[in-house]
N, C-alpha and C positions, 0 to 999 in steps of 0.2 A: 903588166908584170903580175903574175901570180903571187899572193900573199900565202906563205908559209903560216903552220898555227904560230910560231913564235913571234911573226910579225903582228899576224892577225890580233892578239891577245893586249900586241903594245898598243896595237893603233884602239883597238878596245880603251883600254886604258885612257889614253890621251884623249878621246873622243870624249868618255863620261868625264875627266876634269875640267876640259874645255866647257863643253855642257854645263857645269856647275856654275863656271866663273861666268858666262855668261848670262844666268840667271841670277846670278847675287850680285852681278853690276850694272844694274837700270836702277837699282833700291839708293845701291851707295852716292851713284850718280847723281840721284835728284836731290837727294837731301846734300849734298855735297855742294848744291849751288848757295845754298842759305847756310852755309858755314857759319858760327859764332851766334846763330841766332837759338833764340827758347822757339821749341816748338810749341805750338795753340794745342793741340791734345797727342800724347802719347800712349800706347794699347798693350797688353800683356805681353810677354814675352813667348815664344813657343815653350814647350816643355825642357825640349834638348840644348835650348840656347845655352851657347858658351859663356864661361866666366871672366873675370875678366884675366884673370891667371891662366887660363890656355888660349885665349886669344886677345892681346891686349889691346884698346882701342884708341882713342885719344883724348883729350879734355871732356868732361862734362858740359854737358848744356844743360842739361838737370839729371838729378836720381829720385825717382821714387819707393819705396817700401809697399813690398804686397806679399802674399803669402801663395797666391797661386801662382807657382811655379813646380820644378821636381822636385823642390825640398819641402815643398805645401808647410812652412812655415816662414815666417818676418824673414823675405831678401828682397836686398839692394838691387835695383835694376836700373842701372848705366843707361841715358840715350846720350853719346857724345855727338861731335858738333859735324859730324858726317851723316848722322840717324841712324850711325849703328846701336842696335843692344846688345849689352852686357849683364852679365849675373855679377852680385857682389855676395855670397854667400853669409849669412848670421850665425853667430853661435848661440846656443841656447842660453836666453838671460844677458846675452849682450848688450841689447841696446841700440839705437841709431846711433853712428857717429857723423863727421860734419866734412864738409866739400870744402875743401882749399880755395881761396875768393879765386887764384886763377883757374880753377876747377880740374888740377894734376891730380891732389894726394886726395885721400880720402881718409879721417882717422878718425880707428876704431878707442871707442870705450873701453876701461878697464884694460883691455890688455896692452893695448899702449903702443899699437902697431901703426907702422903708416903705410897705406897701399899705393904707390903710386900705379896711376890709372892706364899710362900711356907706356907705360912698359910691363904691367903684371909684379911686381918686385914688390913683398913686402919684406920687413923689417922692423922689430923693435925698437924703438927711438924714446919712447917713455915709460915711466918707473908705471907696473900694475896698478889697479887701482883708482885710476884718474879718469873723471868722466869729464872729456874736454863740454863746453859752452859754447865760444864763440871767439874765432879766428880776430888776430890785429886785422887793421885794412892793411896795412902792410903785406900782408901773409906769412911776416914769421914767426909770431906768437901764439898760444892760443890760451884761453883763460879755462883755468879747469877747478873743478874740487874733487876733491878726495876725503872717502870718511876715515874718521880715528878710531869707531865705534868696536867695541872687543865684538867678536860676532857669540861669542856662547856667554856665558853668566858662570862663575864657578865661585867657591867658596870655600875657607880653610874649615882645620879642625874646631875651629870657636864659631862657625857661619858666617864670621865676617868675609864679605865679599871681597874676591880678591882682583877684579878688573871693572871695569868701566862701561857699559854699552852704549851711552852716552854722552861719548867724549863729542867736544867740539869740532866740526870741518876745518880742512884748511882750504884757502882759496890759492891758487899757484899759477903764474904763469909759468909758459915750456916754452920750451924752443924744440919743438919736433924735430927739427933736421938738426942740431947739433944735441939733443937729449939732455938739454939741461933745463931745471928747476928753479926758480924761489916762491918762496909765501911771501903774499900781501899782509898787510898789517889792516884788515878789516875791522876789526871789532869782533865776538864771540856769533857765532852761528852756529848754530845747529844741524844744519844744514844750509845750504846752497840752491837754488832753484833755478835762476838765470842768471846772466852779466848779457855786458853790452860794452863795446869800445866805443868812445867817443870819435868824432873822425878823422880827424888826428893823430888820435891813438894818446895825448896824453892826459885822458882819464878813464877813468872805469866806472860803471855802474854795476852790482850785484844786489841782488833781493835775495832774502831764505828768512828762517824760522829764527830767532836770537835762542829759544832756548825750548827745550822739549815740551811742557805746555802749549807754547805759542803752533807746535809744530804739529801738534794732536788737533789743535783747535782751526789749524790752516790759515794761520795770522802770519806777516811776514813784513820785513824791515827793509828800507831802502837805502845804501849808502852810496857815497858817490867816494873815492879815491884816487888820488895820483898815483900811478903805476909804478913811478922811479921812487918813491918811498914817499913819510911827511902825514903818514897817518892818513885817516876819512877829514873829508872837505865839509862835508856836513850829510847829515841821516834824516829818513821821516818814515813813520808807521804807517803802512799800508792796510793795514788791519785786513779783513779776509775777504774783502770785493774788488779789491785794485791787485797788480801785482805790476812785473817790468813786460813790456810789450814784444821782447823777442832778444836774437841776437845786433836785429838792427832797430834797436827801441831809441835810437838815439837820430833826432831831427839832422837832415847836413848842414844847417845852417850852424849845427854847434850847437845854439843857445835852447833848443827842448829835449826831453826828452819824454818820451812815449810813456806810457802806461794802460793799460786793460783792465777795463772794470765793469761790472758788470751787474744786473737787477735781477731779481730772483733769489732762489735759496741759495744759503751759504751754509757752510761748515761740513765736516764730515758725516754727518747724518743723511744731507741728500741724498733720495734715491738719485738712480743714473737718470730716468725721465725727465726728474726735475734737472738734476743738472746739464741738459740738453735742452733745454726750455730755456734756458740763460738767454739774455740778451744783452749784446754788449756794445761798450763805445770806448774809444779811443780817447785819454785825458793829456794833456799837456805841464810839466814842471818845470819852470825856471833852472837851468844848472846852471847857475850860480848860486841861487839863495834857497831851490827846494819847492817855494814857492807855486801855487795854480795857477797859469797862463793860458790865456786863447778857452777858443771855443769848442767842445767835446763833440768828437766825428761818428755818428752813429754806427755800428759795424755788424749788426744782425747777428743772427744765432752762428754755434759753431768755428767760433774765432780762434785760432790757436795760437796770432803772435804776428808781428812785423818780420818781414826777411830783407826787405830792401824798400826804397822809396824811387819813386818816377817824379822829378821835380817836388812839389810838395805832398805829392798825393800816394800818403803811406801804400804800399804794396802786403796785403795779409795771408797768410796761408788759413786756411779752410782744411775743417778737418769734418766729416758730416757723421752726426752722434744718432749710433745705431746699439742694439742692445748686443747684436753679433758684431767682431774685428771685421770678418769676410763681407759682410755689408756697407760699409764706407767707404766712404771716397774722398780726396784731397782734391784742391783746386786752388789756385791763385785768383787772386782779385785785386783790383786798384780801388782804393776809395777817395771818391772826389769832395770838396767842402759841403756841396748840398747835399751828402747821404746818398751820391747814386754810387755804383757800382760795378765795375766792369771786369767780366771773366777774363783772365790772360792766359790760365796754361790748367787742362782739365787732365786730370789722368782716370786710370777704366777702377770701376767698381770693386771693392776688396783693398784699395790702398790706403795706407793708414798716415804718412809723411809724405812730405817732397821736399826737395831742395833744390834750389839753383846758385850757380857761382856768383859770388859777388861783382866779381868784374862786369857782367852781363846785365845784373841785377844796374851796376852805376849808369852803363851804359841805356839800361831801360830798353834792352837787346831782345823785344817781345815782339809775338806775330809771326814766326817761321813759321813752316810747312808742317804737315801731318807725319812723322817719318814712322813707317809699319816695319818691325821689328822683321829680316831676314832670315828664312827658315835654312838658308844656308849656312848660316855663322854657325856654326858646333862645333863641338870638341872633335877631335881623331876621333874618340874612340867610335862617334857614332857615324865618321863616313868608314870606318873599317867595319863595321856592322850591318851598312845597307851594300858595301863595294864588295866584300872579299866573297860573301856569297854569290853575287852578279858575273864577277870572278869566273866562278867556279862552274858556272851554268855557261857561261861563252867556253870557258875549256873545254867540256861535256858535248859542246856544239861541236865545235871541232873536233873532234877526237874520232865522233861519229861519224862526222860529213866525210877524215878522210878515212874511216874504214869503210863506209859505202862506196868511197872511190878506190881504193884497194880492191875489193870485192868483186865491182861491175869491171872492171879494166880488163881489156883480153887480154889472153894469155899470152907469153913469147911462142915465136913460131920456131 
């Protein structure tokens, strides 16, 4: 059967979509079989990669932060638990936000949005402002501060000032998915720098500055509080070499909790060298009494924090201190009691965070496959920019081929 240009044009068509899905599903497939697991290294994204808001993907197995991408500044890059990538776009001055321990939502800083991941849908759910910490285990709270600080300085007719640049933080938990609010009864802060959920969920740990001095000087206070009210359980001054060890600074066994401290220069006069020259170790406190407990885990240069624990051997992100953002790199590692140290999840050069979901983190869900980012995942707009002209040139063929046959065809007799 003779194919007409209008058949011709569709089978065109259906040929290059087929084509395509065929080529973007050997990628999906293979990382498809290690479902639910963290992949051992993850690699940039193409340029055109889709967001996750024009093509939604599923859960997180992790996100890292890099700046080479098309927006060549700080985005979020999705590998969910298929090895597809996703883009999470940044706004400028945003910030990282944090991965749902089931690794659905994703919520951003300040503006108080929640993206859930596996449908593209975001939505307002918290009051501006609020730079969430660190998710309940549960996964429905998350611990956040918000500053009170007037942002300009003004003053009346006499000079007396008429606002406060100074004022105190509030510490809050949220309920992202129902969008409600309360403040903790901490004690005064100045700021806010971490918290931690105990694992249980009913206590809290937060560190920050108690008052502007301390917060110039990069001194900072430890409190530990009941979250259902009852005021702080008891506080201790970490002065400017220790601080709290992450969002997961808190041991499962309940009874420690983390700390980061570290030899070397302190205060804000460090240059960046110096302060990349740090070496640091892992310390342990009593929650109960505050108290020093056990023995300090060596954790080498570059330490950024606890994100989860593999039995007893803290799990730390790696952040590698370069004088350029686009020269670092992030990494996971486990630290064992005798100071060795084993890579679990590398990501490519230029990334500055990572994260993985909690639940994967409990599970100790490490070791998956290499999943290479699919140059097929894009938006529309760029298969209608490589198709509608390819399009156009199959028409042109045609068009042609039958005016040659027109042309050459003998004449009626």
């Amino acid at each position: 059967m003779r194919l007409t240009g209008g058949r011709l044009r569709r089978a065109a068509v259906v040929a290059l979509v087929l084509g395509l899905v065929a080529l973007d599903t050997p990628a999906a497939t293979a990382a498809g079989s290690a479902a639910g697991v963290v992949p051992t290294r993850v690699h940039d994204p193409w340029l055109w990669q889709a967001t996750v808001g024009q093509r939604p993907a599923g859960p997180a197995a992790l996100l890292f932060f890099t700046d080479r991408t098309r927006y060549f500044e700080s985005t979020g890059v999705l590998v969910d638990r298929d090895g597809a990538y996703r883009l999470i776009p940044i706004r400028i001055g945003e910030g990282h936000g944090l991965l749902s321990p089931d690794g659905r939502h994703y919520l951003r800083p300040y503006f108080g949005e929640l993206l859930d991941l596996t449908t593209g849908r975001q939505r307002r759910t918290v009051s501006t402002g609020v730079y969430p910490m660190a998710w309940s285990p549960d996964g429905q709270q998350v611990l956040g501060t918000r500053s009170n600080d007037d942002d300009v300085i003004s003053f009346g007719p006499d000079n007396q000032q008429l606002n406060d640049p100074e004022k105190p933080d509030d510490l809050l938990v949220v309920d992202p998915f129902r969008g409600t609010e309360r403040t903790l009864d901490v004690g005064t802060f100045a700021a806010h720098t971490a918290a931690a959920w105990s694992p249980g969920g009913d206590l809290v740990a937060v560190t920050g500055s108690p008052d502007v001095p301390a917060q110039l000087a990069e001194r900072q206070r430890l409190v530990v509080v009941d979250p259902a009210g009852g005021g702080p359980r008891w506080q201790v001054d970490l002065g400017d070499r220790r601080m709290l060890a992450g969002p997961a600074a808190w041991h499962p066994d309940g009874r420690r909790l983390a700390l980061l401290a570290f030899d070397g220069c302190a205060g804000p006069r460090c240059t960046s060298e110096q302060a990349a020259a740090r070496t640091w170790r892992i310390e342990f406190l009593d929650t109960a009494t505050g108290q020093a407990v056990g023995q300090a885990l060596p954790a080498g240069i570059s330490a950024s924090g606890i994100i989860g624990w593999r039995g007893d051997d803290p799990i730390l992100r790696y952040v590698s201190e370069t004088e350029a953002d686009t020269d670092r790199q992030a990494f996971l590692a486990a630290l064992s009691p005798d100071g060795g140290r084993e890579v679990l999840v590398t990501t490519p050069v230029g990334s500055t965070d990572l994260m993985v979901p909690g639940d994967l983190l409990t599970r100790a869900a490490f070791g998956g496959p290499e999943p290479r980012p699919s140059p097929f995942a894009a938006p529309l707009w760029v298969y209608l920019t490589l198709g509608v002209p390819a399009l156009l040139a199959i028409a042109l063929v045609v068009r042609r081929t039958r005016r040659r046959r027109t042309a050459t065809a003998p004449a009626p007799a």
